[in-house]
C-alpha positions in Angstrom: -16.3 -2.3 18.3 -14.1 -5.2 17.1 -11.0 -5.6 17.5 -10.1 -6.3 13.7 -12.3 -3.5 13.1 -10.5 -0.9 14.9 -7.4 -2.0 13.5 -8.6 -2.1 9.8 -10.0 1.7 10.7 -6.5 2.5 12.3 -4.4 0.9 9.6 -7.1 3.4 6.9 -5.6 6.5 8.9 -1.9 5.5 9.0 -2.1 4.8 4.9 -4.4 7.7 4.0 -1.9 9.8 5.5 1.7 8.5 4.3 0.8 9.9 0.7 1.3 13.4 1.9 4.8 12.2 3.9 5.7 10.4 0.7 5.1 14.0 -1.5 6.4 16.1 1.1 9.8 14.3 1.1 10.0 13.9 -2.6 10.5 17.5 -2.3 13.9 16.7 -1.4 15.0 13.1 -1.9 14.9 11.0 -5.3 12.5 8.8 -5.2 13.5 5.1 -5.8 16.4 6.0 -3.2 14.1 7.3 -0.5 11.6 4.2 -0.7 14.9 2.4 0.1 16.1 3.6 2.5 12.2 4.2 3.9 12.9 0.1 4.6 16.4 0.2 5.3 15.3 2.4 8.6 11.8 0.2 8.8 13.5 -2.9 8.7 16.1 -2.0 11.5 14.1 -1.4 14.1 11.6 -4.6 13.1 15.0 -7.2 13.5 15.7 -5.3 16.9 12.0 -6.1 17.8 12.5 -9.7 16.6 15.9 -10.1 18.3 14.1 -8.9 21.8 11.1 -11.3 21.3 13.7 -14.5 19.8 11.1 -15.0 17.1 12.1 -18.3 15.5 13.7 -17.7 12.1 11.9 -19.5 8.9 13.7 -22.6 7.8 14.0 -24.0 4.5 15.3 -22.9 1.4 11.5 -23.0 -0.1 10.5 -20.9 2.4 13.4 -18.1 2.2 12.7 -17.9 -1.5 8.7 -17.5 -0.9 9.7 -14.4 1.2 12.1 -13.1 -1.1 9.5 -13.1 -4.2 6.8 -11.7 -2.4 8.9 -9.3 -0.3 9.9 -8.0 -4.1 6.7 -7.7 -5.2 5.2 -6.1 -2.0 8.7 -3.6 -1.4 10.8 -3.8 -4.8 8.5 -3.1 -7.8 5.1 -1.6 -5.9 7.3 1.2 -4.2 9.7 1.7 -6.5 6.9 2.1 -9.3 4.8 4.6 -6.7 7.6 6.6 -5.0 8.9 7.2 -9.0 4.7 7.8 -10.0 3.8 10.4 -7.4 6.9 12.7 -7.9 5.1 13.4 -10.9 1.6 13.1 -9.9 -0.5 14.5 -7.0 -0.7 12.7 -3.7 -4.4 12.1 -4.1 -3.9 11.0 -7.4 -1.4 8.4 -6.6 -3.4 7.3 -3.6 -6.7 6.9 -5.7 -4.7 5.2 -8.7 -3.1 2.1 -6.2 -7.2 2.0 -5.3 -7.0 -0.7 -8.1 -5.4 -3.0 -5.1 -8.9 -4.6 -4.6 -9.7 -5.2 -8.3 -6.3 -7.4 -8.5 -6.8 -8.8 -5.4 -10.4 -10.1 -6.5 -9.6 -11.7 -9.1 -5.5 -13.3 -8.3 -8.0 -14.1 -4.7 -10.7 -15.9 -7.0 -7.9 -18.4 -8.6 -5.2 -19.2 -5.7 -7.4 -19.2 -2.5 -10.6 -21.5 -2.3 -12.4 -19.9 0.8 -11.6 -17.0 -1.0 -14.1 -16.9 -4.2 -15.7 -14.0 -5.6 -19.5 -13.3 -4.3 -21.8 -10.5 -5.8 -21.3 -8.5 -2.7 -17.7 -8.3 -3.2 -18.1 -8.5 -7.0 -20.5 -5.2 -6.3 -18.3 -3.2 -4.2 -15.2 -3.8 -5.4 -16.9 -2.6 -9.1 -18.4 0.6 -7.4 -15.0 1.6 -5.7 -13.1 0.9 -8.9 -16.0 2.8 -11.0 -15.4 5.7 -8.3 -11.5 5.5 -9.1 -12.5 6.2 -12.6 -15.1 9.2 -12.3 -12.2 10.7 -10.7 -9.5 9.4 -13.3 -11.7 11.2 -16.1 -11.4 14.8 -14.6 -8.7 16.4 -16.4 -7.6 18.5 -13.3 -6.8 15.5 -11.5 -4.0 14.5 -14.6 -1.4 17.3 -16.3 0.6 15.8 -19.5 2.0 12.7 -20.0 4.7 12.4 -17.6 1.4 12.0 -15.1 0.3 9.2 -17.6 3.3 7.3 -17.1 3.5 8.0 -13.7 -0.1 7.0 -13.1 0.4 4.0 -15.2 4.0 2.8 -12.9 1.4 3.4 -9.6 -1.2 0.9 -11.1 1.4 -1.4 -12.3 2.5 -1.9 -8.1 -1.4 -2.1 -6.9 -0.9 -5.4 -9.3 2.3 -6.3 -7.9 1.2 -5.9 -4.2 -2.2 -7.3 -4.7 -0.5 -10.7 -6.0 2.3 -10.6 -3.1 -0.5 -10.2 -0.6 -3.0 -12.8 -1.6 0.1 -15.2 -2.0 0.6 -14.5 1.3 -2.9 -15.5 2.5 -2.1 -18.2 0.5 1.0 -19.7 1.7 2.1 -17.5 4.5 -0.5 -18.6 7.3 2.6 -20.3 9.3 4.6 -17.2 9.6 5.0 -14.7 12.3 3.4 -11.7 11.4 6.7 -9.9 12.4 9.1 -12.3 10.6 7.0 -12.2 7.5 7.4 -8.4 7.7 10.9 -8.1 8.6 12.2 -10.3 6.0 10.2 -9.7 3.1 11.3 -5.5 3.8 14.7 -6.7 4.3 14.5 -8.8 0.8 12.6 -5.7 -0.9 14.7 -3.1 0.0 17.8 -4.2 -1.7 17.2 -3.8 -5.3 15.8 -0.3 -4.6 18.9 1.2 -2.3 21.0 -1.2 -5.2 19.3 0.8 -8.2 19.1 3.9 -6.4 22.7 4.1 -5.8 23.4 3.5 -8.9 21.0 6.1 -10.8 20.4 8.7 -8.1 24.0 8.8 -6.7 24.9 8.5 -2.7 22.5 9.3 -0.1 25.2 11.3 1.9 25.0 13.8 -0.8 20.8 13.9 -1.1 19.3 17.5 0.2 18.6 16.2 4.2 16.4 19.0 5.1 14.1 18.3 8.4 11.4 18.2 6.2 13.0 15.3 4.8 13.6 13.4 7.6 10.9 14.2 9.3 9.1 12.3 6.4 11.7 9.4 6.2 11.1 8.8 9.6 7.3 8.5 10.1 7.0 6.8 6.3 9.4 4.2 8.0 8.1 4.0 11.9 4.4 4.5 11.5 3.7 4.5 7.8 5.7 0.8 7.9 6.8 -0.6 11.5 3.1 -0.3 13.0 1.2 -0.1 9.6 2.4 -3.8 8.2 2.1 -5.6 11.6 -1.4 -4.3 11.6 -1.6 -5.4 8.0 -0.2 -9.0 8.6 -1.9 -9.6 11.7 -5.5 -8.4 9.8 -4.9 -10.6 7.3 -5.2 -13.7 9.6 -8.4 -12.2 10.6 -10.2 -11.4 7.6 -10.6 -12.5 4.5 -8.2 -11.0 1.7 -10.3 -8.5 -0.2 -12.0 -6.8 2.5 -8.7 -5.9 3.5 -7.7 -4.8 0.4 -10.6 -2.4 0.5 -8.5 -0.3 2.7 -7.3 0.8 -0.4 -10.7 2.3 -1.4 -10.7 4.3 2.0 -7.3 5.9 2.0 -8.0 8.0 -1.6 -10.7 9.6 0.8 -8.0 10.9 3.5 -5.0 11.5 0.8 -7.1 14.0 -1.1 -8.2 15.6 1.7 -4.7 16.3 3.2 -3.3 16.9 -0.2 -5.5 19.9 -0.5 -5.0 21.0 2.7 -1.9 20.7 3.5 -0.6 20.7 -0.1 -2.9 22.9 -2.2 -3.9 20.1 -4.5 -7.3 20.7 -6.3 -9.2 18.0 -8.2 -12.3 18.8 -9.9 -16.0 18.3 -8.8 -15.9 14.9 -9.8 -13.7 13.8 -6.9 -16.8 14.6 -4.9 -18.8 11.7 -6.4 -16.2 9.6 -7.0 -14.9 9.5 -3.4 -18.9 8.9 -2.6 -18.3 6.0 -5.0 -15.4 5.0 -3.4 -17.0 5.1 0.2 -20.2 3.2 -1.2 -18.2 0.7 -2.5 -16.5 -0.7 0.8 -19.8 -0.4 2.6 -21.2 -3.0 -0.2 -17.9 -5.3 0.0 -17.5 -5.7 3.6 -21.3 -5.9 4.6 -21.9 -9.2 5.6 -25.3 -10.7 4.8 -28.0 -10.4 7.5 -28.8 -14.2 6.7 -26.0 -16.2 7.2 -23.7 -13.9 9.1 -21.2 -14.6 6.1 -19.3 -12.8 3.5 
C-alpha cells in the first residue's frame, strides 16, 4: 500500500473518532473554551517538537500574516462554530454536516489553484458524497428543534472556513514546514477562542475537570491534533487538495458508528444509504483513470 495512502486511511480513523471525544467532553466543559484550550495543550507540545528539531522560523511580515489568517480560519471560526454546533447536535450529525468540506474545497480549489481544476470524476464524487450528506440531513431523527438548526448551520459555516484555509494553503503554503505551518497557525487560532471563552464562559480553573474530561482534552489535543495535522500537512504535499478533503466524506461513516455505540445515538434508516452514498462518493473522487494514470 502507499504510503500517502496509509496515512490518508490513518488520518480517516483519528478524525472519525475525535467526534465522540469532542461530545463526550462537552459533557463537562463549554464549548468555545475547550476547543481552546484543545490547542493551547496541542500547540505546546508541537513548539517543544520544533524547539528539539531547530525548525527555521518563517520570516517576513507577509508571511506571519498568511499564517495568522488561515490559522483563524482553520482553528478560530471552524472550531469555535463546531465545538458550539455539536453541543447541541449529535456527534454523527456534526461529523456528517462538516462533510460539506469537499464541496467548498471544489469549488475555492477550481479558482485559486490551476493544477487544481474540477474534472467530472471529482465533479461526480464529490456530488454523490454531498447528495449522501443530504439523504441523511432529510431524516428527521437525525435533527430535533431548532437549536440543532443553528447548530447544524455554525458546523457548515467552519467546513467553508476550513475548506478556504486549506486550499489557501495548497496555494501559498508549499515552502513551509509541515510542523511550523501547524504550530503557528494553532498558536494564532487558539487565541481568540481561549480570549472569547474567558470572557463568556468564565475561567477554566473553575470548569467541571472530571477524568472524562480530560481524558478527552487530552487525546482531542495529542492525537486528534499533534499527529492528526502533521499527517494532514504532510498529505497535502502529496495529493492533490480535494482528494484529501474527501476524508471528510469517510469520517461521517466512523462518527455515527461510535456515536451509537458508545453514545446511544440513533439516526433513521436513511443513514444507511446515505453513508453508502457517502462511501460511493470517495471511491468515484479519488479513482484515478485507468488511461492516463491521472486524476
Amino acid at each position: 500500500m502507499p504510503l500517502p495512502v496509509a496515512a490518508w486511511l490513518v488520518l480517516c480513523l483519528i478524525w472519525g473518532s475525535t467526534w465522540l471525544f469532542i461530545k463526550l467532553g462537552l459533557a463537562d466543559l463549554p464549548p468555545i473554551s475547550f476547543a481552546g484550550l484543545r490547542f493551547v495543550v496541542a500547540s505546546a507540545v508541537l513548539w517543544g517538537i520544533v524547539a528539539i528539531r531547530k525548525a527555521p522560523l518563517p520570516k517576513g511580515f507577509r508571511a506571519w500574516g498568511y499564517l495568522a489568517l488561515t490559522g483563524f480560519l482553520a482553528f478560530s471560526v471552524n472550531y469555535g462554530l463546531l465545538f458550539w454546533g455539536e453541543e447541541r447536535t449529535s456527534s454523527g450529525l456534526a461529523a456528517v454536516l462538516q462533510a460539506t468540506i469537499p464541496a467548498f474545497g471544489l469549488v475555492t480549489a477550481h479558482f485559486l489553484l490551476p493544477a487544481d481544476r474540477m474534472t467530472l470524476p471529482k465533479v461526480s464524487g464529490v456530488a454523490l458524497g454531498i447528495a449522501g450528506v443530504a439523504v441523511i440531513f432529510s431524516d428527521r431523527a437525525t435533527l430535533a428543534g431548532p437549536d440543532a438548526l443553528r447548530g447544524g448551520l455554525a458546523i457548515v459555516g467552519g467546513a467553508f472556513a476550513v475548506a478556504l484555509s486549506n486550499v489557501l494553503v495548497k496555494a501559498r503554503g508549499g515552502s513551509f514546514d509541515p510542523l511550523i505551518l501547524a504550530a503557528v497557525q494553532m498558536s494564532f487560532g487558539l487565541v481568540p477562542l481561549v480570549a472569547a471563552g474567558f470572557v463568556l464562559e468564565g475561567s477554566p480553573l473553575a470548569f467541571r475537570w472530571t477524568p472524562r474530561a480530560v481524558v478527552s482534552l487530552l487525546y482531542l489535543a495529542l492525537v486528534g491534533s499533534v499527529v492528526a495535522f502533521l499527517l494532514f500537512y504532510w498529505l497535502l504535499r502529496r495529493m492533490d487538495v480535494t482528494k484529501v478533503l474527501l476524508i471528510a466524506l469517510v469520517t461521517p461513516v466512523l462518527a455515527v458508528a461510535l456515536g451509537a455505540a458508545v453514545l446511544g445515538e440513533r439516526l433513521g434508516p436513511r443513514a444507511f444509504l446515505g453513508t453508502a452514498m457517502i462511501l460511493a462518493g470517495v471511491f468515484v473522487g479519488t479513482r484515478r483513470p485507468a488511461a492516463s494514470g491521472r486524476a
